[in-house]
C-alpha positions, 0 to 999 in steps of 0.5 A: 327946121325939117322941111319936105325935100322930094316928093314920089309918086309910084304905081303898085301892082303884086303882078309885077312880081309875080307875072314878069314873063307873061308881059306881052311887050318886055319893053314897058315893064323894063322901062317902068322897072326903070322908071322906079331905079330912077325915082330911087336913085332921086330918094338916095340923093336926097339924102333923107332922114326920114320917109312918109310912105303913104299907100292904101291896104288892099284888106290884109290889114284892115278890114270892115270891122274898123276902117279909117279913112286915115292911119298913122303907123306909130310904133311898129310897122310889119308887112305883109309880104303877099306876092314876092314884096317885103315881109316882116318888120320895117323901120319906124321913125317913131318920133316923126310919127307922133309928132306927125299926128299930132300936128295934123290933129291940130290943124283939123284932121282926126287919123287914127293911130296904131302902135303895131300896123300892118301893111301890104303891098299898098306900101310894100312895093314901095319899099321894095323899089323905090326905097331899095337901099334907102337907109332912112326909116318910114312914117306909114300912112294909110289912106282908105280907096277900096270901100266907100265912103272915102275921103274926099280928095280935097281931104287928101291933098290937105292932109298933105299940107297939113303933114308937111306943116307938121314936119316943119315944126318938129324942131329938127333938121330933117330931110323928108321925102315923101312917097304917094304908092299907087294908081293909076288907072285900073280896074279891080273885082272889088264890089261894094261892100254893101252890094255883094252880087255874085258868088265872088262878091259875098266870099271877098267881103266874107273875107274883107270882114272875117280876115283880121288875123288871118287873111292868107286863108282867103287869098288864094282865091282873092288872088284867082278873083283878081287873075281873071278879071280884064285889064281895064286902063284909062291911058286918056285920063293917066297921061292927062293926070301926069300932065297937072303933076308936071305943071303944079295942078294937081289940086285941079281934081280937088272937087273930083267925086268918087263917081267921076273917079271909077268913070274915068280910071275905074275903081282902083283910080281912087288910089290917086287919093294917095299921089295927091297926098303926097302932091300936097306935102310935096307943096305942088312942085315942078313935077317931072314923069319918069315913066307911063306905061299901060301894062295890061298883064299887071291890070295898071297904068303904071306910073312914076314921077318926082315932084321938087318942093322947091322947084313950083311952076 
């Protein structure tokens, strides 16, 4: 029987890659670097045979013309390659995947599915940290966090569970772990897509609808957007998630709105929506914080922890 063997969770931002110098403090972006050889060194001692890698899309692969709350990768799987992260192709486990699908569906959810997904750094980073030299393929999932409506986050912890039962039913012996990218607290210049203001506004949901197939024609000034907006890190709310992850108590913010999210770690904090995830899959686990630091140059409070599905408080 296959069985979820680790669980990962681990911030993103493509201003790591990008803006290493301009970090006031070297020592917290030495010590979240860190913190994810750790986390990466823990996957490479799992020994897994397969990764479900779920993490958000920052509109380079999805767009307003269609937007699931979910999505299963099922066939290919190509990064975008934004911002110094992986680009091209990145291996699949195809059979995990449908069966994956398959057996959430079964259990009361409806992902969509795609047999050629592309991801950006939502689950690039990922790869490029915490799987690095991790010779085991991935089970993609996308869970919507940037436009509204979203998916609750009781939905999210179940969908983990749901996904952790379907691995467990598989009929193989695999070693899975499972990796949530994103969060923590932070705040994007994203607006409601159906309340566009300023000039920004408009042209970034210009983009967010036109860019199908050819979003680098808009990212440059995404990109500028994105560079000018002030760092804005809810380090209370950070440390008091990671607090629940290391106790088994994540499913505490089950009942969470959307509002009471962006109050508390802004906008971007939604992305939390893919830790409870994989807290779910991981089964709520002794969890364990490898590193929290507010890095203000990269518009994050950067985090990574482990969680031992075996290990429940």
């Amino acid at each position: 029987m296959s069985k979820v063997v680790l669980g990962v969770g681990a911030s993103h931002s493509t201003l790591m890659n990008t803006h290493w110098d301009r970090v006031e403090r070297a020592d917290q972006a030495e010590a979240f670097r860190d913190g994810l050889w750790v986390a990466r060194d823990a996957v490479r001692a799992a020994e897994p045979d397969a990764v479900v890698l779920v993490g958000s899309n920052h509109f380079r692969g999805f767009w307003l013309d269609l937007l699931p709350a979910f999505t299963i990768g099922v066939g290919e799987c190509i990064a975008s390659g934004e911002a110094g992260t992986p680009e091209g192709p990145q291996p699949v486990d195809v059979d995990l995947a449908r069966h994956v699908t398959a057996g959430v569906m079964a259990d009361g959810f409806d992902p969509a599915f795609s047999v050629r997904l592309q991801i950006d750094h939502g689950l690039s980073h990922a790869i490029q940290y915490v799987l690095d030299g991790v010779d085991a393929p991935i089970v993609p999932v996308v869970v919507n966090v940037f436009a509204p409506p979203f998916p609750s986050l009781a939905r999210c912890e179940g969908l983990g569970r749901a996904i952790a039962g379907a691995i467990a039913t598989d009929g193989q012996d695999k070693r899975v772990v499972v990796v949530g990218s994103g969060g923590l607290s932070h705040q994007l210049p994203f607006p409601k897509w159906f309340d566009p203001r300023s000039d920004d506004d408009h042209f970034l949901v210009e983009a967010w609808t036109e860019g199908r197939g050819d979003w680098q024609k808009y990212n440059a000034r995404r990109r500028d957007i994105v560079l000018q907006a002030p760092s804005v890190i809810r380090d209370d709310f950070d440390r008091a998630f990671l607090e629940h992850l290391e106790t088994g108590r994540l499913a505490e913010y089950a009942s969470w709105t959307d509002q009471q999210i962006e109050e508390r770690a802004g906008n971007g904090g939604q992305e939390i929506r893919t830790w409870m995830v994989m807290a779910g899959a991981a089964g709520h686990g002794k969890g364990r914080t490898l590193t929290y630091q507010p890095i203000d140059e990269w518009l994050t409070g950067m985090a990574v922890a482990l969680i031992e599905p075996e290990a429940a408080p």
